[in-house]
Phi, psi and omega in degrees: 000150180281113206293330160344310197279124163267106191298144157295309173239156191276137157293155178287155180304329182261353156306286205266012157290309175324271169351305230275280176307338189249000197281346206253323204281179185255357186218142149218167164211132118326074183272063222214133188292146193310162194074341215260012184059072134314288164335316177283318182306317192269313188291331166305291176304344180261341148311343170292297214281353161256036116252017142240041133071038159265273196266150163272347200198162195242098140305052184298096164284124173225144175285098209313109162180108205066225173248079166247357134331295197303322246237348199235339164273338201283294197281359167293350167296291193305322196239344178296106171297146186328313204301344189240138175275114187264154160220129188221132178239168177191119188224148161274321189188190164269328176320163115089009174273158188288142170321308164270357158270342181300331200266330176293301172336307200268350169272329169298335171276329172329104199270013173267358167298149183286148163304323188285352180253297189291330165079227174240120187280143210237127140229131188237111172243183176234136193286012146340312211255010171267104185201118171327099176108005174269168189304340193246344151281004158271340178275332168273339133020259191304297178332298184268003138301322174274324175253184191248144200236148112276114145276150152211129158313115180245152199042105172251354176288014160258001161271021202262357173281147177258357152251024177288127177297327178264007162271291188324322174282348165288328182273308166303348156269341140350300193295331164221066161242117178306336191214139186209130175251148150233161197223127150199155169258350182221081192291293190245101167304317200241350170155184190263052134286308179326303147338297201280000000 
């Protein structure tokens, strides 16, 4: 573990062995049973790796169901340390977003926001709204062409069709994120088919 990160809030022993095993690589999964902070897990790594200048920025796909987007900017509060400066939208899609959030967006995409003011830019959608040619996967694009990204997937087992239009758009924008997580609690739901 990098003796440098100083956690905000303390982990539990299986946070931070995950953490422990995930900070360094460019690909992980978080297979972690539901309840165990996976989310606290994800939020570490990415506070690990933009203070030591690997990313700029946090790409949360979460599945539209209850507030688990939401629920993932609530915990960027709980768990980010004070020491990092944030900038965070939670958007469903471009249709139908409120006036202020189109305008956080659109600073966040801005790669002339200073890093030192914007801090680590933050988008948490859901993953519904990721499809290959709409206005808000051209806007995440462009996001992870321009900043060095953590992605992460939360259920990431809604992507498991390989000819799902929001897989094919999960993995392209993968292909240019330096770092990418997926997170689930119920890694095979329906059998262990479900895995592969």
């Amino acid at each position: 573990m990098p003796p440098a990160y100083k956690f905000h809030t303390k982990p539990f022993a299986h946070q931070r062995r995950a953490f422990a095993l995930s900070h360094d690589l460019p690909a992980f999964a978080f297979l972690m049973e539901q309840g165990t902070g996976k989310t606290k897990v994800g939020i570490d790594t990415a506070a690990d790796l933009y203070e030591r200048d690997l990313i700029d920025a946090l790409l949360i796909a979460a599945p539209n169901e209850g507030d688990v987007p939401d629920n993932w900017v609530d915990q960027l509060g709980i768990h980010l340390p004070k020491r990092i400066a944030r900038g965070a939208v939670r958007t469903a899609s471009g249709q139908g977003m409120r006036a202020k959030g189109k305008k956080t967006l659109q600073l966040i995409l801005d790669p002339r926001w200073p890093r030192e003011d914007a801090g680590l830019r933050v988008i948490a959608i859901n993953i519904e709204a990721i499809r290959v040619g709409s206005r808000m996967f051209v806007d995440l694009l462009r996001f992870c062409r321009q900043f060095r990204v953590l992605f992460i997937i939360d259920e990431s087992t809604r992507i498991k069709s390989h000819s799902a239009a929001q897989t094919k758009a999960a993995i392209k924008l993968g292909k240019n994120c330096p770092y990418r997580r997926i997170a689930t609690g119920t890694l095979s739901p329906n059998g262990p088919l479900d895995v592969y």
